[in-house]
Rosetta silent file (secondary structure, phi, psi, omega in degrees, C-alpha in Angstrom):
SEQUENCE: XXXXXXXXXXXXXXXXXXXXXXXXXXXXXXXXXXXXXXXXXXXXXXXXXXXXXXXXXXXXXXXXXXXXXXXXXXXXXXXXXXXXXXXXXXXXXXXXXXXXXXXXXXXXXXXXXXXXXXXXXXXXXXXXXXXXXXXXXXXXXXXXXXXXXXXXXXXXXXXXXXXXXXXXXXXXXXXXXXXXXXXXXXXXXXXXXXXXXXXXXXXXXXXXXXXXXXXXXXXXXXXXXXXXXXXXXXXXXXXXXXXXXXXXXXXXXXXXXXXXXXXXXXXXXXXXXXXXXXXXX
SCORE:     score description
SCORE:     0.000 S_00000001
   1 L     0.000  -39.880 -176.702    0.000    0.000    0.000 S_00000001
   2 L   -83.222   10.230  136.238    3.048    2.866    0.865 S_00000001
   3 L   -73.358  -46.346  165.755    4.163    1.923   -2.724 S_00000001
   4 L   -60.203  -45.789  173.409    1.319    2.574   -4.325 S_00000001
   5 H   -61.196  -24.523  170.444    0.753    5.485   -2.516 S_00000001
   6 H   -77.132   -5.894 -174.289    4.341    6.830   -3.074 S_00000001
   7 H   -92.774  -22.982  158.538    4.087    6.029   -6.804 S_00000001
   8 H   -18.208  -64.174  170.800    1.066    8.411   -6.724 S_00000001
   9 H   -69.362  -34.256 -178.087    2.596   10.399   -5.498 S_00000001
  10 H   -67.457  -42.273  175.420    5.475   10.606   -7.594 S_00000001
  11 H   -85.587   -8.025  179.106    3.505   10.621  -10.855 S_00000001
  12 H   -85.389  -36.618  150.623    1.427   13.680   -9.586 S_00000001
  13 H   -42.147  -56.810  168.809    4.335   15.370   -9.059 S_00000001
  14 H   -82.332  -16.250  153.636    5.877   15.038  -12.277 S_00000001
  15 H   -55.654 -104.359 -124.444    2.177   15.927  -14.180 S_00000001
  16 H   -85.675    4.612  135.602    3.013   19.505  -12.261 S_00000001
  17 H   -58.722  -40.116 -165.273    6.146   19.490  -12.954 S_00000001
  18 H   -80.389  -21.320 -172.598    5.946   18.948  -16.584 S_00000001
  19 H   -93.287  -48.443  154.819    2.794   21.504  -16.697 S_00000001
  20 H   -17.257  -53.825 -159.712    5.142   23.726  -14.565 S_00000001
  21 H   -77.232  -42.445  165.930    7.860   23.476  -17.005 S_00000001
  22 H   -74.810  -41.929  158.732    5.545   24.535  -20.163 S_00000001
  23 H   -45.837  -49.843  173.717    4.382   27.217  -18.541 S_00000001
  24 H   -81.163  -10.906  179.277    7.630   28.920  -17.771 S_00000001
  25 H  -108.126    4.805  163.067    9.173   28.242  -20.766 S_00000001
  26 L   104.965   17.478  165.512    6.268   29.727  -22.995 S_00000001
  27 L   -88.681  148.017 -159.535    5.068   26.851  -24.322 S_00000001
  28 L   -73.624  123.621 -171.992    1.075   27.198  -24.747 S_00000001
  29 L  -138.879   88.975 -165.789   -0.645   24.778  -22.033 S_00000001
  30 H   -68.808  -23.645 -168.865   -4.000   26.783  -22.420 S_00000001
  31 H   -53.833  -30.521 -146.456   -5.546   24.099  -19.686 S_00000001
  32 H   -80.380   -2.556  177.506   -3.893   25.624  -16.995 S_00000001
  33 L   -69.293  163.462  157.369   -6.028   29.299  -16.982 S_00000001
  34 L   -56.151  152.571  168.407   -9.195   29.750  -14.286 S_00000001
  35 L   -60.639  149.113  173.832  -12.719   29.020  -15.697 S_00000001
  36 L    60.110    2.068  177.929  -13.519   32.188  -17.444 S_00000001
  37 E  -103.346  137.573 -175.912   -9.754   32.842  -18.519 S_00000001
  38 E  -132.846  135.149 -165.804   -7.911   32.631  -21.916 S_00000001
  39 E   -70.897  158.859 -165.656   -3.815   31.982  -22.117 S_00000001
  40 E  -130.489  125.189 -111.965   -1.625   35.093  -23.650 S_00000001
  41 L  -133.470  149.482  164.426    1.296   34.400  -25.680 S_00000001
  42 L   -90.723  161.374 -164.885    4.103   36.646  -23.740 S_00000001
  43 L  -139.894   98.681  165.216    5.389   39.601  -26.087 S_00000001
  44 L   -36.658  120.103 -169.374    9.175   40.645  -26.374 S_00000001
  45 L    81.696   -0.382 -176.968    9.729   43.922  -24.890 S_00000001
  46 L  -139.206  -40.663 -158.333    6.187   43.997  -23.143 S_00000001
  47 L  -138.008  122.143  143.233    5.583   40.542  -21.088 S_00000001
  48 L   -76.104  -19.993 -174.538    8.503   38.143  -20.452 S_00000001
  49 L  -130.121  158.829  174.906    6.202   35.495  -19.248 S_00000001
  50 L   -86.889  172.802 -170.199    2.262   33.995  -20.466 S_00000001
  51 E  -175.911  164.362 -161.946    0.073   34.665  -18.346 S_00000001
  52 E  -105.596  129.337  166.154   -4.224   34.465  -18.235 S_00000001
  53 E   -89.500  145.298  160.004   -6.756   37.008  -19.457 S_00000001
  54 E   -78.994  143.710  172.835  -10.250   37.247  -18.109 S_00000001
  55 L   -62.632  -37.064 -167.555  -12.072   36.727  -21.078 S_00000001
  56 L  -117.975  156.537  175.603  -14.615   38.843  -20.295 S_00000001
  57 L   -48.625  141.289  177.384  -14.908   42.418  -18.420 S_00000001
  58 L   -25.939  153.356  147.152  -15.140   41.980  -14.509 S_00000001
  59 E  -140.915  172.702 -171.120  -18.773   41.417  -12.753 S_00000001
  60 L   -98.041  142.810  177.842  -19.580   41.259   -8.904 S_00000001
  61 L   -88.431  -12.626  174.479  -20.616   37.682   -8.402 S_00000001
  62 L   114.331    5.434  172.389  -23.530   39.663   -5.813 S_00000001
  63 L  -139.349   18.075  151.437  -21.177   38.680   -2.671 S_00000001
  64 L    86.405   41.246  141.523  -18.036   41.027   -3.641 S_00000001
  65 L  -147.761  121.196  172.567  -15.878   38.930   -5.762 S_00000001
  66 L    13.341  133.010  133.101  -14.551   39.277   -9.109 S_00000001
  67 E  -151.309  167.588 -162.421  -15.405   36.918  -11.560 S_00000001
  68 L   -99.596   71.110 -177.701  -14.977   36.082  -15.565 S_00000001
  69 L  -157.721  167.422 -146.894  -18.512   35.413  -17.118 S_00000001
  70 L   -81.030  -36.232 -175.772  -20.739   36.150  -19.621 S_00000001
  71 L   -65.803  156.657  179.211  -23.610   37.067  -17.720 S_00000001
  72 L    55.420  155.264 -141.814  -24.368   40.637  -15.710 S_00000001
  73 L  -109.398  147.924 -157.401  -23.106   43.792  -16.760 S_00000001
  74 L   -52.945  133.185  169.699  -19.365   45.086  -15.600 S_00000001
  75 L   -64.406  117.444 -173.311  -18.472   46.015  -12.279 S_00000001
  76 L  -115.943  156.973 -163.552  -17.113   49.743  -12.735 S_00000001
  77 L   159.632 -173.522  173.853  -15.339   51.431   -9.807 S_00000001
  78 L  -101.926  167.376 -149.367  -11.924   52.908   -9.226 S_00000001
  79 H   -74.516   -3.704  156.080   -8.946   51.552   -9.934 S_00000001
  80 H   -34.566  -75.082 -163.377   -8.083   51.321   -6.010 S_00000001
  81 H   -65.234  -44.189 -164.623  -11.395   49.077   -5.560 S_00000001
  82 H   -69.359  -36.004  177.549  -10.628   47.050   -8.870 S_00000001
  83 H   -57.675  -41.932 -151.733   -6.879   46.004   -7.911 S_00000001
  84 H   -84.171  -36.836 -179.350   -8.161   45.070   -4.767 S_00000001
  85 H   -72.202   14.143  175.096  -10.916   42.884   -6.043 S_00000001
  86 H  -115.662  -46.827  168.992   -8.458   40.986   -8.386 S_00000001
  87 H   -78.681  -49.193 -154.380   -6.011   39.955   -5.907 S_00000001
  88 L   -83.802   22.308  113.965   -8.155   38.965   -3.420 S_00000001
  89 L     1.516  -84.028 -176.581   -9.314   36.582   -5.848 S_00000001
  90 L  -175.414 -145.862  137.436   -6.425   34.866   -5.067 S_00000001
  91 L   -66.442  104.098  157.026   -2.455   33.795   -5.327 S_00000001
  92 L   130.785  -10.037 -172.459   -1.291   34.597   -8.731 S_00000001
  93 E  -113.960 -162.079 -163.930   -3.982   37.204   -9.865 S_00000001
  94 E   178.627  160.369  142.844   -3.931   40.999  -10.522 S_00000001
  95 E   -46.398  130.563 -179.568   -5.229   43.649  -12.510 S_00000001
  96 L   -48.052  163.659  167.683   -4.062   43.811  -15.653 S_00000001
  97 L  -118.928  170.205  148.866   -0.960   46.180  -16.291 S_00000001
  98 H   -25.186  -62.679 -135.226   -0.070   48.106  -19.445 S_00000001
  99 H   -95.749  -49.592  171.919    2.687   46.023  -20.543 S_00000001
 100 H   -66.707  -67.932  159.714   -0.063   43.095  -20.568 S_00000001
 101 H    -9.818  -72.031 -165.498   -2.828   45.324  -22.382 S_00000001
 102 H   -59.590  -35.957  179.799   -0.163   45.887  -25.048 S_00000001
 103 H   -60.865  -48.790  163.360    0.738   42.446  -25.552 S_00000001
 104 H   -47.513 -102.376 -168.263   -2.702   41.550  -25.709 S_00000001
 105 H   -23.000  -44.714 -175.907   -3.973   44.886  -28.055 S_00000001
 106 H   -53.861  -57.835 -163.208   -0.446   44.286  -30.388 S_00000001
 107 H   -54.051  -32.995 -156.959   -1.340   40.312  -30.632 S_00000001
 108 H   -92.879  -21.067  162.956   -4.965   41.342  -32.173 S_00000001
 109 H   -50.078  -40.966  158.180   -3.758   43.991  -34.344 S_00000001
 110 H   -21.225  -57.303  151.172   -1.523   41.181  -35.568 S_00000001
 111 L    14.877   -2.467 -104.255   -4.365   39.339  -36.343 S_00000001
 112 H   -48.099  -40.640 -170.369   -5.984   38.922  -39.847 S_00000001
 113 H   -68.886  -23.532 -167.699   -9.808   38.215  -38.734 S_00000001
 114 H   -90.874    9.813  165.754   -9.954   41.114  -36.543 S_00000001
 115 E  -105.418  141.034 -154.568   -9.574   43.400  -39.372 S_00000001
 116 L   -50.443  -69.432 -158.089  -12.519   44.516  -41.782 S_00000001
 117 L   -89.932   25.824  153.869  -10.572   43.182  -44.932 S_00000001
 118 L   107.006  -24.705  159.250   -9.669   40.574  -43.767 S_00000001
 119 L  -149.844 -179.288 -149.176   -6.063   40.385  -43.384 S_00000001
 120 L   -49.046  147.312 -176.491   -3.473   42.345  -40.995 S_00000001
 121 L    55.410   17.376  175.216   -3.606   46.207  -41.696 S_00000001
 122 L  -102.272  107.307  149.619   -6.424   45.957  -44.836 S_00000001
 123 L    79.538 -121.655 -160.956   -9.272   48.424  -43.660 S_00000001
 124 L  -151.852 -174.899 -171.110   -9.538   48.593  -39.952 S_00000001
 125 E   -85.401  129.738  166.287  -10.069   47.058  -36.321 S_00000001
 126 L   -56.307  148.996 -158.209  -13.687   45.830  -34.860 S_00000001
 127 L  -130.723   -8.721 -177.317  -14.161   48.558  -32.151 S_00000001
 128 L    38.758 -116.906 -155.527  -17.350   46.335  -30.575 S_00000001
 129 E   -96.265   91.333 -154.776  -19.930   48.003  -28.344 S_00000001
 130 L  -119.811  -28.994 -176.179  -19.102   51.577  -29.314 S_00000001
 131 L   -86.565   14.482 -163.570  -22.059   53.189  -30.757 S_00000001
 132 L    45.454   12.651 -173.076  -24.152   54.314  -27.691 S_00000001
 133 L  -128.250  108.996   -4.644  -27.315   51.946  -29.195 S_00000001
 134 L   -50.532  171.044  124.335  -27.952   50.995  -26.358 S_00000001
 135 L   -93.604   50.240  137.188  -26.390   53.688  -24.522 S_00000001
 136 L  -129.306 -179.896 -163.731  -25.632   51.158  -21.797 S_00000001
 137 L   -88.114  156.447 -153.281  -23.172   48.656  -20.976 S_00000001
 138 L  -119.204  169.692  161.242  -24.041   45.352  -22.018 S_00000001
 139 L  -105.329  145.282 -161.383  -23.598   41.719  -20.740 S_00000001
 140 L   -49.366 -166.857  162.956  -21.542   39.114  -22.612 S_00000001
 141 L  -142.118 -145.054  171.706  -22.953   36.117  -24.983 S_00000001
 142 L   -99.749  132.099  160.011  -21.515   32.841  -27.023 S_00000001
 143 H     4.600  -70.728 -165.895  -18.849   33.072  -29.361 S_00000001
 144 H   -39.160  -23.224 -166.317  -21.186   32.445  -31.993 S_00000001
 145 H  -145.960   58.530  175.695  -23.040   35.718  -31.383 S_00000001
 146 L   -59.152   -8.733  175.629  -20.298   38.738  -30.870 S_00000001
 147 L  -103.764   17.631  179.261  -22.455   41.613  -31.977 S_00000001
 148 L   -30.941  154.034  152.322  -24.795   40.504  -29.463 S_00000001
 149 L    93.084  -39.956  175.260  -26.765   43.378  -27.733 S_00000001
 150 L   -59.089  -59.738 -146.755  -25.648   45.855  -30.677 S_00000001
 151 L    99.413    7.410 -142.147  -28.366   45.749  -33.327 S_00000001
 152 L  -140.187  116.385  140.693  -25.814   44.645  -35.186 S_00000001
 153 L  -124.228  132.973  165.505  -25.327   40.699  -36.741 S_00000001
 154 L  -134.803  177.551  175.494  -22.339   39.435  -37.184 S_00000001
 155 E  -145.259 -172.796 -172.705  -20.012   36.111  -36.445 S_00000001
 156 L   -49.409  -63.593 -138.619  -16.387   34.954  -35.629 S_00000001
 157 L  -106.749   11.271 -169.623  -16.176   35.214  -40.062 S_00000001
 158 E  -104.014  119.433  144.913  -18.588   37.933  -40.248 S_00000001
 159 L  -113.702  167.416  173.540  -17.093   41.207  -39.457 S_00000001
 160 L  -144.939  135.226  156.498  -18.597   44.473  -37.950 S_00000001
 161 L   -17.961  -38.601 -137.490  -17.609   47.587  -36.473 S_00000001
 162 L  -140.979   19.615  165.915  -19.723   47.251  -33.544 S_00000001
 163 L   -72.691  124.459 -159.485  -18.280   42.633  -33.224 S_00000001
 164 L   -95.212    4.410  165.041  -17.794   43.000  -30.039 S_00000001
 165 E  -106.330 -172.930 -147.660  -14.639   40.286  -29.571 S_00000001
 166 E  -154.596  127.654 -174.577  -11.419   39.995  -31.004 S_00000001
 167 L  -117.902  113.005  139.047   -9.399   36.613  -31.416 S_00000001
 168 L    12.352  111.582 -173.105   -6.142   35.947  -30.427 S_00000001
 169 L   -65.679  -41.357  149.863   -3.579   34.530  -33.089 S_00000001
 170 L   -65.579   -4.463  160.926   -3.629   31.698  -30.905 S_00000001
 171 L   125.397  -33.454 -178.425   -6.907   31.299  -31.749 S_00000001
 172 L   -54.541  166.042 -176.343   -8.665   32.250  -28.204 S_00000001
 173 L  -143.548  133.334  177.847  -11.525   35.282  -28.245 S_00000001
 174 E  -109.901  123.796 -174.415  -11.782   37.935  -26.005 S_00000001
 175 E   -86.648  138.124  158.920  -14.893   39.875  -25.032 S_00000001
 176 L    63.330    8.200 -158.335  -15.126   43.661  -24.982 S_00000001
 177 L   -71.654  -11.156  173.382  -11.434   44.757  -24.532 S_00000001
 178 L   -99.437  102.600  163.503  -12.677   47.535  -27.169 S_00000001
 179 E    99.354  152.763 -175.941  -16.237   49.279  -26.252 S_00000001
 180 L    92.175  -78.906  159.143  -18.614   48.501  -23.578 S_00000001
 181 L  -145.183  167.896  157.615  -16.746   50.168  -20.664 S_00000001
 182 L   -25.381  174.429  141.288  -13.263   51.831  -19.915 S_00000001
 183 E  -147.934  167.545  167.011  -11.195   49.556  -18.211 S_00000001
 184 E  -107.633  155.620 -172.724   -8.083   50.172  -15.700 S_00000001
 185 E  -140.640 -176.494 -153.146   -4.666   48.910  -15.690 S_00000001
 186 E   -92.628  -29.847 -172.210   -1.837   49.070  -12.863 S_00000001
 187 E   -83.423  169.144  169.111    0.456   51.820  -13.891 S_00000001
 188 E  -142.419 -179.046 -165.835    0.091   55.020  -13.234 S_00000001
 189 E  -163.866  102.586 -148.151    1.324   58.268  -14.873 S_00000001
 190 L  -122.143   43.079  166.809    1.733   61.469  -13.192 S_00000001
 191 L  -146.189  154.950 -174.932    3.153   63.115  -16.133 S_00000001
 192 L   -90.696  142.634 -167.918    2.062   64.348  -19.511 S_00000001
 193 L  -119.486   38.137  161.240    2.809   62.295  -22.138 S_00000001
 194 L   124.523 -178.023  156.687    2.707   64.514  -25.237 S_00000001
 195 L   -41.420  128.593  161.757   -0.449   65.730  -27.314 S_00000001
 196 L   -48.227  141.649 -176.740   -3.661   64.272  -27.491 S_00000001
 197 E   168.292  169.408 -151.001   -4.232   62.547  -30.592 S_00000001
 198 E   -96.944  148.971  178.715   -5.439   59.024  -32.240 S_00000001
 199 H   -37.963  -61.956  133.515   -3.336   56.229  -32.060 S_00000001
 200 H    40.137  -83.679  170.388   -2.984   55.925  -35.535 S_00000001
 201 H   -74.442  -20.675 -170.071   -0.909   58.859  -36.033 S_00000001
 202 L   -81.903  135.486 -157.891    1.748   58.199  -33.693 S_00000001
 203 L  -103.594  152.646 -166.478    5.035   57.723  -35.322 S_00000001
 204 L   -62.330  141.222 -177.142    7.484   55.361  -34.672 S_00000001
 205 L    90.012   -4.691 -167.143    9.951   55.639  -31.809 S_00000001
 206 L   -95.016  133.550  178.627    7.423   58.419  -30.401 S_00000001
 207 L   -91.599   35.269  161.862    6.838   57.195  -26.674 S_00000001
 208 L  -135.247    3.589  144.691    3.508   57.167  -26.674 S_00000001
 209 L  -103.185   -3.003  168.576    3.339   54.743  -29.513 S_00000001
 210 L   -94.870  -12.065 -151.790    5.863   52.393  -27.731 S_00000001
 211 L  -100.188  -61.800 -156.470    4.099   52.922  -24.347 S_00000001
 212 L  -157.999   52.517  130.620    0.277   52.198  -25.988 S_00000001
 213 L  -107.673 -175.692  161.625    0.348   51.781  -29.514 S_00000001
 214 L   -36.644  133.660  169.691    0.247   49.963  -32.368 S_00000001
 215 L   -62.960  155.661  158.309    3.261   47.590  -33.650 S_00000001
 216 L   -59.265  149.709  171.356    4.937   48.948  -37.071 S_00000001
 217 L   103.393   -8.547 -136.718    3.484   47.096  -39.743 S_00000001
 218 L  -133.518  -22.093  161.145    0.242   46.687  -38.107 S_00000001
 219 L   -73.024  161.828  147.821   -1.555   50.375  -39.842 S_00000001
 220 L   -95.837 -156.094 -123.865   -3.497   50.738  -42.221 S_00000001
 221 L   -98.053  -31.868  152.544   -3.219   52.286  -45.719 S_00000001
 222 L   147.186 -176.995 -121.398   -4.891   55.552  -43.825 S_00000001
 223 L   -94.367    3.317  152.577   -4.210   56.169  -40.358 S_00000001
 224 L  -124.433   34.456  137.968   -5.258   59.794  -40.273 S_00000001
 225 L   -96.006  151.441  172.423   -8.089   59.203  -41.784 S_00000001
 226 L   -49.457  118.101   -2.506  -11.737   58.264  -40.034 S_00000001
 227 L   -91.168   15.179  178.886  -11.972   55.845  -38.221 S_00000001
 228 L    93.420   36.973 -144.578   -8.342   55.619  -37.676 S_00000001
 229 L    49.910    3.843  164.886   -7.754   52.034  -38.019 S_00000001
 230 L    99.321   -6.270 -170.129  -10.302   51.369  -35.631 S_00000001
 231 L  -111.755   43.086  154.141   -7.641   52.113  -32.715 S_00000001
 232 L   107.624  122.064  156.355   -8.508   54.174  -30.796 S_00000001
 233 E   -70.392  121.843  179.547   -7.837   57.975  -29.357 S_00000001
 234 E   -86.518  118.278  160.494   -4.958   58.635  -26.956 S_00000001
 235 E  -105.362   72.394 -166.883   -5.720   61.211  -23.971 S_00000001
 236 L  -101.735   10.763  173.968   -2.139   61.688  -23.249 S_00000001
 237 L   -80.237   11.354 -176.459   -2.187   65.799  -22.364 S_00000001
 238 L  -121.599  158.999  145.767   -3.111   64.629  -18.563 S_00000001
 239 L  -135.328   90.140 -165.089   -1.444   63.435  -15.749 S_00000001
 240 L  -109.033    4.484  164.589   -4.276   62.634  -13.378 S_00000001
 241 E   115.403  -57.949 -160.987   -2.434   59.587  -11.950 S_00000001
 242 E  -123.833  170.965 -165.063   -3.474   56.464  -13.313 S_00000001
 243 E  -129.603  131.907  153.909   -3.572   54.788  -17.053 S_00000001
 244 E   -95.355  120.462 -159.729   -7.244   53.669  -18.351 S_00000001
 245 E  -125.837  157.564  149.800   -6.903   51.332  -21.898 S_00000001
 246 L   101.736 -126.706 -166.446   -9.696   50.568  -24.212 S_00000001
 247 L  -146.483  179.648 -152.784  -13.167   52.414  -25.300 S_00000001
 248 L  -150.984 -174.357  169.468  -16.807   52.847  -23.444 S_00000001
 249 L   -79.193  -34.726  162.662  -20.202   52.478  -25.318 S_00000001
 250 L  -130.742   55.492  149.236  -20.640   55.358  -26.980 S_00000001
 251 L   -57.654  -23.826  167.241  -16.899   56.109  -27.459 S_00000001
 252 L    79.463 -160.138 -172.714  -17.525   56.251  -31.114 S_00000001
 253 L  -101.485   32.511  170.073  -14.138   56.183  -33.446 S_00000001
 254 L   -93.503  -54.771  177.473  -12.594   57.196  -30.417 S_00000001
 255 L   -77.906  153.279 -166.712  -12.337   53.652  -28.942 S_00000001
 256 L  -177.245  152.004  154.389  -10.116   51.179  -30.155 S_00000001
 257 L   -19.992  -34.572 -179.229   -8.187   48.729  -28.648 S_00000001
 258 L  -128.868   46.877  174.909   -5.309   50.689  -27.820 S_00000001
 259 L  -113.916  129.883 -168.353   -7.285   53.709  -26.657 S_00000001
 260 E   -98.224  130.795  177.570   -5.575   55.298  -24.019 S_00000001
 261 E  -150.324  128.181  -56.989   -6.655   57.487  -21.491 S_00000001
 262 L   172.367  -27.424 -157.470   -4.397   59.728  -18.996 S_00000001
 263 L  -105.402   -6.907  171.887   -6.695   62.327  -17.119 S_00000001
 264 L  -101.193  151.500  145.920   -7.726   60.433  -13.851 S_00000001
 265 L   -73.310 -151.409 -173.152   -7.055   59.146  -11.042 S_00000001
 266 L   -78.206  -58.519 -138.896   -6.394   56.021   -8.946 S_00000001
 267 L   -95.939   17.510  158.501   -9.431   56.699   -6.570 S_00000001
 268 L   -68.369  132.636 -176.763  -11.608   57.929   -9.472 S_00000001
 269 L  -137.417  140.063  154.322  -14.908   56.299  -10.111 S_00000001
 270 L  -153.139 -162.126 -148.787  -18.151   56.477  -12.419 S_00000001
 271 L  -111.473   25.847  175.697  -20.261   54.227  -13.937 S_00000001
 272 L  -101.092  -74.838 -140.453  -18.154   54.046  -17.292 S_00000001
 273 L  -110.109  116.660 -174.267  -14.819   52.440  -16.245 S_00000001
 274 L   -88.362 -151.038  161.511  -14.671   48.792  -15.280 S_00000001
 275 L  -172.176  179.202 -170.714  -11.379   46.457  -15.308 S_00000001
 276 L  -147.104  111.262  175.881  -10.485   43.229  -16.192 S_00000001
 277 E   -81.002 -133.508 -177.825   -8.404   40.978  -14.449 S_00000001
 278 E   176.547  129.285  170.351   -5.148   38.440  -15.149 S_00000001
 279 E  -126.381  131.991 -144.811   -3.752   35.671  -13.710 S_00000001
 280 L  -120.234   92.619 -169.535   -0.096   34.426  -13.929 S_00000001
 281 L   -38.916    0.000    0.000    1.131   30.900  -12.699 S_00000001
């Protein structure tokens, strides 16, 4: 019997080693995210390690904790209240940062499907729940039915302006990181970080297109024209303390993936700007 049980043991061990071992070296073990989570590719110069997305924007489960689901409409608060509700989750989670955003927002620009024509930088970026109709924030669906809520049909091969996910090069789909509500991220920034202006436009080597833009390669034919490549307006003429990434509901061709915003602070709240959390083995 203490043989069997030690060989048990021994093989349980080496399963978490070996899933251990994939993890850290960046090979894709997608198993290993939380229910409601989708694995992240790490990004040179942004992420050194994968690490887990919520799929979907935060909600209050109705007893004060975080969770990753399709149902009920985002938990918005300040980015104080949102950090705190992400770790105390658990070991291993957080608020998203910046650094993660971009790896994410870079990967979908990347992308081919998530662009109108179909492959990377032809026409422009889905921009999801953007168009104030409703003008409120919506709750998630199925895959199958991303313009949900919009007035708007589309699918995964359909696109629209107003789809409100975005898929991963690995393949995974992410709800709402465009549209719906604001979200918050970790950094803060208690400096101005040049002119306001749309993402788009920002030229390479400019540090507010390395901080929260676009990759080179990755515009389209053009980016200062309407809607901008779909990505988004930077509100980088503030330093109100904290960094806010994505678009709202009626953001308009203002929201975009990589739209950046600069003027608040940490303990600011309305009923616009959610977060989304991340979890990292």
């Amino acid at each position: 019997m203490k043989t069997l049980i030690l060989a048990t043991l021994l093989l349980c061990i080496n399963s978490f080693a070996a899933t251990w071992q994939k993890i850290t070296s960046g090979v894709p073990t997608y198993q290993v995210c939380p229910d409601g989570y989708v694995f992240v590719p790490a990004l040179s110069g942004y992420t050194s390690r994968d690490f887990c997305v919520a799929k979907y924007e935060m909600k209050n489960d109705g007893y004060g904790t975080a969770v990753s689901q399709m149902s009920g409409t985002p938990w918005v608060g300040s980015r104080v209240s949102a950090r705190a509700a992400c770790q105390a989750i658990g070991y291993g989670y957080d608020l998203i940062s910046n650094d993660q955003w971009q790896t994410i927002a870079r990967n979908i620009a990347g992308t081919a499907s998530n662009w109108s024509g179909g492959a990377v930088a032809n026409g422009e970026l889905n921009r999801g729940h953007t168009d104030a109709l409703p003008a409120v924030t919506l709750a998630a669906a199925a895959d199958t039915d991303p313009c949900n809520g919009t007035g708007q049909t589309c699918s995964a091969s359909t696109w629209d302006s107003q789809r409100r996910t975005h898929t991963l090069s690995n393949g995974n789909v992410i709800w709402d990181l465009s549209g719906n509500v604001v979200e918050w991220v970790t950094n803060d920034s208690n400096v101005s970080n040049g002119a306001r202006g749309n993402i788009s436009t920002m030229s390479a080597g400019d540090i507010r297109q390395t901080r929260y833009g676009a990759a080179a390669g990755t515009f389209c034919a053009t980016p200062s024209a309407s809607p901008y490549c779909g990505m988004g307006e930077g509100i980088f003429n503030y330093a109100g303390g904290a960094v806010s990434r994505g678009g709202r509901f009626d953001g308009g061709i203002y929201a975009g993936v990589f739209a950046t915003n600069l003027y608040y602070a940490s303990t600011f709240s309305d009923s616009y700007t959610g977060f989304r959390c991340v979890f990292t083995p």
